[in-house]
MIFI-480919 format. One record per residue: residue number from 1; residue in one letter; chain; y, z, x negated of N, C-alpha, C, O in turn. Coordinates in Angstrom, 2 decimals. Atoms other than C-alpha are relative to their C-alpha. Layout:
r resi:NUM; resn:A; chain:A; n.yy:Y; n.zz:Z; n.xx:X; ca.yy:Y; ca.zz:Z; ca.xx:X; c.yy:Y; c.zz:Z; c.xx:X; o.yy:Y; o.zz:Z; o.xx:X
...
% end
This chain:
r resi:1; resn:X; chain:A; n.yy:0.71; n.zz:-0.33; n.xx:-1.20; ca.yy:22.28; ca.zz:2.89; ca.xx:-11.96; c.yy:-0.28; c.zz:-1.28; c.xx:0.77; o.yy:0.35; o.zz:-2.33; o.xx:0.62
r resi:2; resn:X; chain:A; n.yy:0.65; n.zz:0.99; n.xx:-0.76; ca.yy:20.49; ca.zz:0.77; ca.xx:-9.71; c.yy:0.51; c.zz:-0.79; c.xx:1.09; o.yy:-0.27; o.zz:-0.51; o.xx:2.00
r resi:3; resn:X; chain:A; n.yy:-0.54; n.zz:0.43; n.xx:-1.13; ca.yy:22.38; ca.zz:-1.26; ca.xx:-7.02; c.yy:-0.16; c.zz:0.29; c.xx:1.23; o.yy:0.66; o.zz:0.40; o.xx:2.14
r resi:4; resn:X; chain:A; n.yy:0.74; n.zz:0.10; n.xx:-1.51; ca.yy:20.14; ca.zz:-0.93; ca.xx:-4.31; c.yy:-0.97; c.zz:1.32; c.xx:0.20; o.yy:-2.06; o.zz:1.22; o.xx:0.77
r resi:5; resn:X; chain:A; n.yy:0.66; n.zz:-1.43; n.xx:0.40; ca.yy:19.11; ca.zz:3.30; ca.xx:-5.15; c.yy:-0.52; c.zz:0.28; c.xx:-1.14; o.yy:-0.43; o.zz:-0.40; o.xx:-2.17
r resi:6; resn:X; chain:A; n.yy:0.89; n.zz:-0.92; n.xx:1.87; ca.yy:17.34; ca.zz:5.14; ca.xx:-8.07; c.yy:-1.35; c.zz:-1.07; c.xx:-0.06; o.yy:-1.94; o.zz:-1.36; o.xx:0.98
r resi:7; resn:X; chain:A; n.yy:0.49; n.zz:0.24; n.xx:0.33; ca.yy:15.16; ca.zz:3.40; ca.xx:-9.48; c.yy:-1.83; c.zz:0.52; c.xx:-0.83; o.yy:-1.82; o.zz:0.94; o.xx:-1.99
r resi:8; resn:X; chain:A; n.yy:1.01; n.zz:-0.48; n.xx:0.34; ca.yy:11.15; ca.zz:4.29; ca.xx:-9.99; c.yy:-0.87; c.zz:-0.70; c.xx:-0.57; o.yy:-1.18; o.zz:-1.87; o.xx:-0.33
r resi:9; resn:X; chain:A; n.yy:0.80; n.zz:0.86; n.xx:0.89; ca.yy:8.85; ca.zz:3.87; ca.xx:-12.66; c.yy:-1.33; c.zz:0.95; c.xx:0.21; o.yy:-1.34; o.zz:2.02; o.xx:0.83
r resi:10; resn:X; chain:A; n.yy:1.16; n.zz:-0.84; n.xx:-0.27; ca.yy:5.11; ca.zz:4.95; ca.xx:-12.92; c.yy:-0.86; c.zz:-0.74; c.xx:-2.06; o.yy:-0.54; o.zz:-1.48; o.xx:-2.99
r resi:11; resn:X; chain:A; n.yy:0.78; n.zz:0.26; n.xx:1.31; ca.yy:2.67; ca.zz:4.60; ca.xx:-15.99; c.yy:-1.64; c.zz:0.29; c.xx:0.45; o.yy:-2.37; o.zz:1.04; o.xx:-0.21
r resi:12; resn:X; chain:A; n.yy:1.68; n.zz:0.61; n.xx:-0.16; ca.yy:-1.09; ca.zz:3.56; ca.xx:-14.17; c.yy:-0.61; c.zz:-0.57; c.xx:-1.27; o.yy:-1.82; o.zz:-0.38; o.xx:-1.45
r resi:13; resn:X; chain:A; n.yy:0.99; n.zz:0.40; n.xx:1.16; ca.yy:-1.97; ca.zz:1.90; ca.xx:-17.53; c.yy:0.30; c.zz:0.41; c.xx:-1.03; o.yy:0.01; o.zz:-0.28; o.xx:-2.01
r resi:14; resn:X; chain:A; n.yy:0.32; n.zz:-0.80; n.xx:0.53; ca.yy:-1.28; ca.zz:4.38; ca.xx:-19.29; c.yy:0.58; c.zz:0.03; c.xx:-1.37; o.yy:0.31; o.zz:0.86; o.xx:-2.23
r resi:15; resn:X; chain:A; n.yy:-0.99; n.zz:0.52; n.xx:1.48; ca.yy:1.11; ca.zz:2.91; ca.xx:-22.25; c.yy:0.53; c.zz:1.53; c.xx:-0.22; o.yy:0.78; o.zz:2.44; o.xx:0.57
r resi:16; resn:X; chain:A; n.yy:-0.76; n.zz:-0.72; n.xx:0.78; ca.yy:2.49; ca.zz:5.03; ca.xx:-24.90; c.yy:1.40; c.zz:0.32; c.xx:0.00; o.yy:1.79; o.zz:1.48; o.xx:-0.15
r resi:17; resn:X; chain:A; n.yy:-1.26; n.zz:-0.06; n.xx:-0.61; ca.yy:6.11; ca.zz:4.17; ca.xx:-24.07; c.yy:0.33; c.zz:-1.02; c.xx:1.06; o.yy:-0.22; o.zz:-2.12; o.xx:1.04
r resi:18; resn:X; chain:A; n.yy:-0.29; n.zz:0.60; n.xx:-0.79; ca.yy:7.65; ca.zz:2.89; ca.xx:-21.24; c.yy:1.73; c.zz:-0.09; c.xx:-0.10; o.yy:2.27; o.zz:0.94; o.xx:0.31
r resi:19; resn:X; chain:A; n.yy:-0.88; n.zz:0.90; n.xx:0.22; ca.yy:11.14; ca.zz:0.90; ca.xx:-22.02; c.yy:0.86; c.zz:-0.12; c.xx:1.30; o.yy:0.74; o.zz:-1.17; o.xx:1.94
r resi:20; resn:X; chain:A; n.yy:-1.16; n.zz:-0.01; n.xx:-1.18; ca.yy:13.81; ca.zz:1.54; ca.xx:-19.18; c.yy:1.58; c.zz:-0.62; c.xx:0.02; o.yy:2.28; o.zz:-0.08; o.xx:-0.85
r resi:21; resn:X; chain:A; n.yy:-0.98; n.zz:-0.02; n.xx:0.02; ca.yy:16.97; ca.zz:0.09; ca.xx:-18.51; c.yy:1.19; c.zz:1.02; c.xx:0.93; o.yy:2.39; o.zz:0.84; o.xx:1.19
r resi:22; resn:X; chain:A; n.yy:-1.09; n.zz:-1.20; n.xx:-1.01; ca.yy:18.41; ca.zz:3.29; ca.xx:-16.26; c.yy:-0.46; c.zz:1.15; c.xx:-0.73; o.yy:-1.59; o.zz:1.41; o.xx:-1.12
r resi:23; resn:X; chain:A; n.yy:0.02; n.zz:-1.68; n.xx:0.39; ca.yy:19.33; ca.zz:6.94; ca.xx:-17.54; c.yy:-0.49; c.zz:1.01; c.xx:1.06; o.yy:-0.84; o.zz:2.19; o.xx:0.95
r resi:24; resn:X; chain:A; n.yy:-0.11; n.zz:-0.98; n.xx:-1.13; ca.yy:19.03; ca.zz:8.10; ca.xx:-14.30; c.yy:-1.27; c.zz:-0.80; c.xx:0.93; o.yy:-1.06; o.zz:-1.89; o.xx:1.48
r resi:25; resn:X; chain:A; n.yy:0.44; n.zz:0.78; n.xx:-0.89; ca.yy:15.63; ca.zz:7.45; ca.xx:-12.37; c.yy:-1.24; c.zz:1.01; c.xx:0.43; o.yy:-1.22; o.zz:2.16; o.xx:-0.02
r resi:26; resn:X; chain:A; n.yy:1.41; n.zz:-0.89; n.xx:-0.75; ca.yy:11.95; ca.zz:8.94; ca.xx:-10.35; c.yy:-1.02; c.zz:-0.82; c.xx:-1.01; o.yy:-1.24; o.zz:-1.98; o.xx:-1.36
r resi:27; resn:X; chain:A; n.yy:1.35; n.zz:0.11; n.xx:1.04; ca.yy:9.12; ca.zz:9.31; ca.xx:-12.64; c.yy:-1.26; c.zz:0.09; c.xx:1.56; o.yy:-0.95; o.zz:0.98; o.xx:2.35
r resi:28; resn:X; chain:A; n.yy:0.72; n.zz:-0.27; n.xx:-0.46; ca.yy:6.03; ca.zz:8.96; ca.xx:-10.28; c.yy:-1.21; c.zz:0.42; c.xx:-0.34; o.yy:-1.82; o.zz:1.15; o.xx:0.44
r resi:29; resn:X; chain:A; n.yy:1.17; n.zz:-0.44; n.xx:1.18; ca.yy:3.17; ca.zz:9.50; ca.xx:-12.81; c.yy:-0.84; c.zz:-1.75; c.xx:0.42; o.yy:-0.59; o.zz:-2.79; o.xx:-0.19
r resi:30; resn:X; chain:A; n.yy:0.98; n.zz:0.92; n.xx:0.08; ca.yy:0.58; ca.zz:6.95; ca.xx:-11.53; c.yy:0.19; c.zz:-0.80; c.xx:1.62; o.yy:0.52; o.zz:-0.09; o.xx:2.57
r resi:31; resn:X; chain:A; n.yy:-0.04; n.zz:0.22; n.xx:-1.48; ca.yy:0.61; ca.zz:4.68; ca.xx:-8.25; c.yy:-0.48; c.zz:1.10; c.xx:0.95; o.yy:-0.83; o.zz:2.18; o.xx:0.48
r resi:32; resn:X; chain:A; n.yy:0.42; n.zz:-0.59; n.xx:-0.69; ca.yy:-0.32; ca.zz:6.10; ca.xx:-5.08; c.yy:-1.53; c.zz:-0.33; c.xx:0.33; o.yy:-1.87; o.zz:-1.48; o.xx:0.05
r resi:33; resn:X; chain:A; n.yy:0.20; n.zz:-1.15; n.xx:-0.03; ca.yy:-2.97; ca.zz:7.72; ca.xx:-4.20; c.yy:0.24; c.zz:0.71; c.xx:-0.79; o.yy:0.44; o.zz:1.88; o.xx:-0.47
r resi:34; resn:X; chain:A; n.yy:0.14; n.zz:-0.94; n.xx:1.03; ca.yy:-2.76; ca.zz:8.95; ca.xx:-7.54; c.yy:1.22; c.zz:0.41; c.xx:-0.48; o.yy:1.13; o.zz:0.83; o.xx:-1.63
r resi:35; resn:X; chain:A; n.yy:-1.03; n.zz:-0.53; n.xx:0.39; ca.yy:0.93; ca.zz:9.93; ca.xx:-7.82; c.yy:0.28; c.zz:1.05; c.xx:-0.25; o.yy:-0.08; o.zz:1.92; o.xx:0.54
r resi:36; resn:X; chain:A; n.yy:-0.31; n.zz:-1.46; n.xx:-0.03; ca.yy:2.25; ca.zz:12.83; ca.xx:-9.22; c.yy:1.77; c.zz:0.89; c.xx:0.83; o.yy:2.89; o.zz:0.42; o.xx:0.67
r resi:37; resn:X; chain:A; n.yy:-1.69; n.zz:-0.33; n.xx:-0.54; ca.yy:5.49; ca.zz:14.93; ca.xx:-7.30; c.yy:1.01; c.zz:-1.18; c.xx:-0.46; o.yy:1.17; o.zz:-1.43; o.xx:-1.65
r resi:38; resn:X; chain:A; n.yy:-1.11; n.zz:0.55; n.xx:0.84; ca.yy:8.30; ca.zz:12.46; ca.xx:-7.53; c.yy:1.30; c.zz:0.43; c.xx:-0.42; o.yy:2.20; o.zz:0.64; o.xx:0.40
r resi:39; resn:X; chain:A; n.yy:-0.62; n.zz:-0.63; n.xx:0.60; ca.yy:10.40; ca.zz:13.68; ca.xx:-10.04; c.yy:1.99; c.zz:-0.83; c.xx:-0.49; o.yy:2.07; o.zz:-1.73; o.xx:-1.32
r resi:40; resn:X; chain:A; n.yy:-1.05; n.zz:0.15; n.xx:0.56; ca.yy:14.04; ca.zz:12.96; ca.xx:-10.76; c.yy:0.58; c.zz:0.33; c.xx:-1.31; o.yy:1.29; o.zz:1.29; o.xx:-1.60
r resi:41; resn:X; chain:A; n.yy:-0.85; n.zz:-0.26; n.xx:1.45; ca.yy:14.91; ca.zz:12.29; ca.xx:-14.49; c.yy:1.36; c.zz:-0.60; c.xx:-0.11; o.yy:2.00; o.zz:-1.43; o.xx:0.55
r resi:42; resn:X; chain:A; n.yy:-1.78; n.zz:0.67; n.xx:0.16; ca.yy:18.36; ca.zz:11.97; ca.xx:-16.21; c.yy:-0.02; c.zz:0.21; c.xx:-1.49; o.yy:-0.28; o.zz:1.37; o.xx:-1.80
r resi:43; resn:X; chain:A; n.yy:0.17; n.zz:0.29; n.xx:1.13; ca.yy:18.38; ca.zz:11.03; ca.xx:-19.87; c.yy:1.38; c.zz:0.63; c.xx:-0.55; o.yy:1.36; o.zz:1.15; o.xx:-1.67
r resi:44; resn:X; chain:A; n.yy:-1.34; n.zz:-0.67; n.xx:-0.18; ca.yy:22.24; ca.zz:12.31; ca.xx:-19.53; c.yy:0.64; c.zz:-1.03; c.xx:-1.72; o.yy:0.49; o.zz:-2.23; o.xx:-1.48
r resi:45; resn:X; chain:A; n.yy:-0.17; n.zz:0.47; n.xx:1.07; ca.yy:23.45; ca.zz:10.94; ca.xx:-23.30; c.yy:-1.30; c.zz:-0.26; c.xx:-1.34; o.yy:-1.34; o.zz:-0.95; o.xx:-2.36
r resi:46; resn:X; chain:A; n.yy:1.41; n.zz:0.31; n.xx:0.56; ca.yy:19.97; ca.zz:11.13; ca.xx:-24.65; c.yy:-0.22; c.zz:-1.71; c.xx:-0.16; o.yy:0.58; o.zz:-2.43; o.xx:0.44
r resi:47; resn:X; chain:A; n.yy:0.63; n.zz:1.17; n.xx:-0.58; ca.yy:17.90; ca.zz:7.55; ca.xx:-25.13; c.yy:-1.27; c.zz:0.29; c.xx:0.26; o.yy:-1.97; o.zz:-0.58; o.xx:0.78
r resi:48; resn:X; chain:A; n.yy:1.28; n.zz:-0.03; n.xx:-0.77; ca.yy:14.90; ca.zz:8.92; ca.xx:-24.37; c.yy:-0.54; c.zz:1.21; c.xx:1.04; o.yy:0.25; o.zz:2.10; o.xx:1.37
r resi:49; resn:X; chain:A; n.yy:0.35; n.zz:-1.48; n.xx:-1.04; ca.yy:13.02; ca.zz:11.61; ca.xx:-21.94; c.yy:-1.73; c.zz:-0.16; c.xx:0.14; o.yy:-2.29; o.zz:-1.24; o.xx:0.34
r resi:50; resn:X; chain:A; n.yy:1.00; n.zz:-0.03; n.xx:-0.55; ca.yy:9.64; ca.zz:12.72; ca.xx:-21.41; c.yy:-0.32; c.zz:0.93; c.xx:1.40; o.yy:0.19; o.zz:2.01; o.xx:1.71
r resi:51; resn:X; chain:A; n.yy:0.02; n.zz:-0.56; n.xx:-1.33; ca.yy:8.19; ca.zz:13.37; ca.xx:-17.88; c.yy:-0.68; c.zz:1.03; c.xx:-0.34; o.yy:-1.62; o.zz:0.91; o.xx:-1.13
r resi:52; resn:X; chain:A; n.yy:0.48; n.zz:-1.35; n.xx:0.00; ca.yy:7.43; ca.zz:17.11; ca.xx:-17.63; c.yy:-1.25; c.zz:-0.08; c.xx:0.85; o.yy:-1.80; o.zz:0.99; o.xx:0.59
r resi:53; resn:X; chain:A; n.yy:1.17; n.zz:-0.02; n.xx:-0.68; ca.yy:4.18; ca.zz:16.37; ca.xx:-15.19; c.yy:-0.72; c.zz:-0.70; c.xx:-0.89; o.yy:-1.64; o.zz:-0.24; o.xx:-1.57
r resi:54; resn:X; chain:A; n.yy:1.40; n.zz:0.72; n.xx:0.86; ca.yy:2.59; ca.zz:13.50; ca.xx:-16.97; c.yy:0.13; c.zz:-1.00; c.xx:-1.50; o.yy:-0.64; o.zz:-1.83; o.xx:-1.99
r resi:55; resn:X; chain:A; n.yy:-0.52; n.zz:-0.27; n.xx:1.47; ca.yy:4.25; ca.zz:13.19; ca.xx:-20.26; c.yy:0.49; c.zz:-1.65; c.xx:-0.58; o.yy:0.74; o.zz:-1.93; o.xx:-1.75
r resi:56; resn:X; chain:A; n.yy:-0.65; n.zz:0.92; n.xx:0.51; ca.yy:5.43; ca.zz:9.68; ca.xx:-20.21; c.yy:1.28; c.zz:-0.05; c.xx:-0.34; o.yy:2.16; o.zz:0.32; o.xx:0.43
r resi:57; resn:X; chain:A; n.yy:-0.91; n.zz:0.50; n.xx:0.83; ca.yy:7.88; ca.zz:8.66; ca.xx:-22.58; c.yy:0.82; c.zz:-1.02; c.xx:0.12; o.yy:0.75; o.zz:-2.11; o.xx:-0.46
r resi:58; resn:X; chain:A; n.yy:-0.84; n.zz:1.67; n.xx:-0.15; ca.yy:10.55; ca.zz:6.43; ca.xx:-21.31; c.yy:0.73; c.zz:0.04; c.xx:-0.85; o.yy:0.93; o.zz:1.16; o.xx:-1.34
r resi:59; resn:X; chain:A; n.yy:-0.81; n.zz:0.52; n.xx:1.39; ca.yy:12.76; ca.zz:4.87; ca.xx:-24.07; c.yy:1.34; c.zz:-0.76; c.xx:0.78; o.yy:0.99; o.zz:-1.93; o.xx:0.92
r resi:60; resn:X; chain:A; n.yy:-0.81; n.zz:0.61; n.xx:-0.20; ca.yy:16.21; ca.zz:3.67; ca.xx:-22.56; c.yy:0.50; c.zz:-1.06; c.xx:-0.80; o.yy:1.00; o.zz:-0.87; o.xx:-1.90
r resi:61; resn:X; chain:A; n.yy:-0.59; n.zz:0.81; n.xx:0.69; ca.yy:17.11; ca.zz:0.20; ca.xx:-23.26; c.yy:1.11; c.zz:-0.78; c.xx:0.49; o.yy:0.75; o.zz:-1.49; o.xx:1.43
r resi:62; resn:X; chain:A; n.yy:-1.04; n.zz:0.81; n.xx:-0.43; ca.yy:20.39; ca.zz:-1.50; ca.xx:-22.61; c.yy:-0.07; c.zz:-1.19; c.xx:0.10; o.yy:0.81; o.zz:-1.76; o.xx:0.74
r resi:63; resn:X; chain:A; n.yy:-0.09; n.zz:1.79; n.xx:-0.60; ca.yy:19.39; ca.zz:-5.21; ca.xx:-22.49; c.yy:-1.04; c.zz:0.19; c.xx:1.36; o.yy:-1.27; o.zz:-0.63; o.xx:2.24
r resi:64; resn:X; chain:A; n.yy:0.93; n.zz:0.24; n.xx:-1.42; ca.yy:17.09; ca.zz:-4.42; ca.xx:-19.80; c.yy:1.07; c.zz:0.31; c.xx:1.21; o.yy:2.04; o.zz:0.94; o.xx:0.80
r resi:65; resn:X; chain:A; n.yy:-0.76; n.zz:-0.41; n.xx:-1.26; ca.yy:18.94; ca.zz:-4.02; ca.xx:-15.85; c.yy:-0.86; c.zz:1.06; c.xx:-0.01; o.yy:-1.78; o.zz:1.38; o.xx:-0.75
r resi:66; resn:X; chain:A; n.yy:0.30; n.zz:-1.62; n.xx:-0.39; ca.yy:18.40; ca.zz:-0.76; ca.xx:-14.27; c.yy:-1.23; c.zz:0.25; c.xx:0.51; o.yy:-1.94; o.zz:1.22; o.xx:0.25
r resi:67; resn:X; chain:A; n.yy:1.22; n.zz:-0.26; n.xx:-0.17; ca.yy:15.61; ca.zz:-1.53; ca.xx:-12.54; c.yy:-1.44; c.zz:-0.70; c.xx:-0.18; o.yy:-2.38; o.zz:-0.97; o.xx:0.57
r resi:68; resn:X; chain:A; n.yy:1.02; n.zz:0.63; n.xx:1.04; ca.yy:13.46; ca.zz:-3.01; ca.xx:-15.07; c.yy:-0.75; c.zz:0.34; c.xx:-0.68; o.yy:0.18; o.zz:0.15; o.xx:-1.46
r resi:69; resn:X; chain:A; n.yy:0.95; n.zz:-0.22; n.xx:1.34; ca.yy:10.84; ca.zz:-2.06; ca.xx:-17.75; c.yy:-0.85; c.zz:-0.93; c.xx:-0.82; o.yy:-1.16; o.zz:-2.08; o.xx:-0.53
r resi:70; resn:X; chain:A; n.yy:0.95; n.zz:0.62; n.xx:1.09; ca.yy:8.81; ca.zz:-3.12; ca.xx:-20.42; c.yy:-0.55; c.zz:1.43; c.xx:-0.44; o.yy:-0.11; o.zz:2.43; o.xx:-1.00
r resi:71; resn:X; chain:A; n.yy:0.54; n.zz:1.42; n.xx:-0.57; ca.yy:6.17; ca.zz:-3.68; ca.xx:-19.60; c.yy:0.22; c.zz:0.24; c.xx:1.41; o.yy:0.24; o.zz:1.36; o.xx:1.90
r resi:72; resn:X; chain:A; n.yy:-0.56; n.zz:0.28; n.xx:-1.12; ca.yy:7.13; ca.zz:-4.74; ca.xx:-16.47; c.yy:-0.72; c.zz:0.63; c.xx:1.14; o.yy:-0.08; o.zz:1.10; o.xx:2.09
r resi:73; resn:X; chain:A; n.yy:0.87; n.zz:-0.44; n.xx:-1.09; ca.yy:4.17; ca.zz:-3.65; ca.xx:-14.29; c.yy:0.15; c.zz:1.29; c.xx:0.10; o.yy:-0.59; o.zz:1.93; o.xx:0.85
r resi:74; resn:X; chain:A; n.yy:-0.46; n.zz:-1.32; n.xx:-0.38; ca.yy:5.88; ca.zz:-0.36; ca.xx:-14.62; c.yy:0.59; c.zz:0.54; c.xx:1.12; o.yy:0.33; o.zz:1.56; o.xx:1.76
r resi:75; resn:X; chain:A; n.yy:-0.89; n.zz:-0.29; n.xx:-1.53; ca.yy:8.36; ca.zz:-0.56; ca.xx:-11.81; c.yy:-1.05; c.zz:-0.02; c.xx:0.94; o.yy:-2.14; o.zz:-0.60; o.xx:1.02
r resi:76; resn:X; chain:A; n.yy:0.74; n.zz:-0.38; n.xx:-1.28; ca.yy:7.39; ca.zz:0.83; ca.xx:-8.69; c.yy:1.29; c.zz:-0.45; c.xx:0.76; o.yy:2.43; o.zz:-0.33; o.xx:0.33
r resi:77; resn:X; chain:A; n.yy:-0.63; n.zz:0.73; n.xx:-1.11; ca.yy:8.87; ca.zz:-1.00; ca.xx:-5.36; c.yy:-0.29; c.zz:1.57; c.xx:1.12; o.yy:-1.48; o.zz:1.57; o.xx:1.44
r resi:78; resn:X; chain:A; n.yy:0.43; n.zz:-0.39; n.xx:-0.91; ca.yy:8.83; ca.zz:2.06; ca.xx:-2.77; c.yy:-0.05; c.zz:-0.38; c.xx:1.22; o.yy:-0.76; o.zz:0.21; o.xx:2.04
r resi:79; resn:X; chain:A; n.yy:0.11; n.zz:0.20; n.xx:-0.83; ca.yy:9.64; ca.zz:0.08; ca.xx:-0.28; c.yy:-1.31; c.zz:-1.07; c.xx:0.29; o.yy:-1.69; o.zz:-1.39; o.xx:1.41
r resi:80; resn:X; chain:A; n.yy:1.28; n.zz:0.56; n.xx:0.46; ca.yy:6.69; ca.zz:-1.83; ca.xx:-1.23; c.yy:-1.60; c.zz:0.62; c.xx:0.58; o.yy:-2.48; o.zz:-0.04; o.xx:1.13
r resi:81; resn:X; chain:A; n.yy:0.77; n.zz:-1.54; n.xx:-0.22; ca.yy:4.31; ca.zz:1.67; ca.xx:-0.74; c.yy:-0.53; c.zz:-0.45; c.xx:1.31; o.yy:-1.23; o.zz:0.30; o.xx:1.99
% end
């Protein structure tokens, strides 16, 4: 888990998989305006999960930190928003 809260990812360009280092995080679908509900996934012992709104495929990876991806322009900053 994330040090500093849950951690959110989005998929604007639209990749095939998106490469997480947290089990536990908010799927947003696409930046804002175009976000979808933000959703709370949990991979629980799984390594992967797909988002039930907009069907991205995150892939949990352990060399990545929690709130990281590949490709990188995945993370979403909300305090950023």
């Amino acid at each position: 888990m994330a040090s500093t809260g849950i951690p959110h990812f989005h998929n604007t360009g639209g990749v095939a998989q998106i490469d997480i280092g947290a089990r536990e995080f908010m799927c947003i679908g696409a930046l804002p305006p175009f976000d979808h509900p933000h959703v709370f996934l949990d991979m629980g012992e799984d390594s992967d999960i797909v988002c039930p709104y907009c069907s991205t495929h995150y892939v949990y990876n352990s060399r990545l930190a929690a709130d990281a991806a590949v490709p990188p322009a995945a993370v979403f900053a909300p305090e950023r928003a």
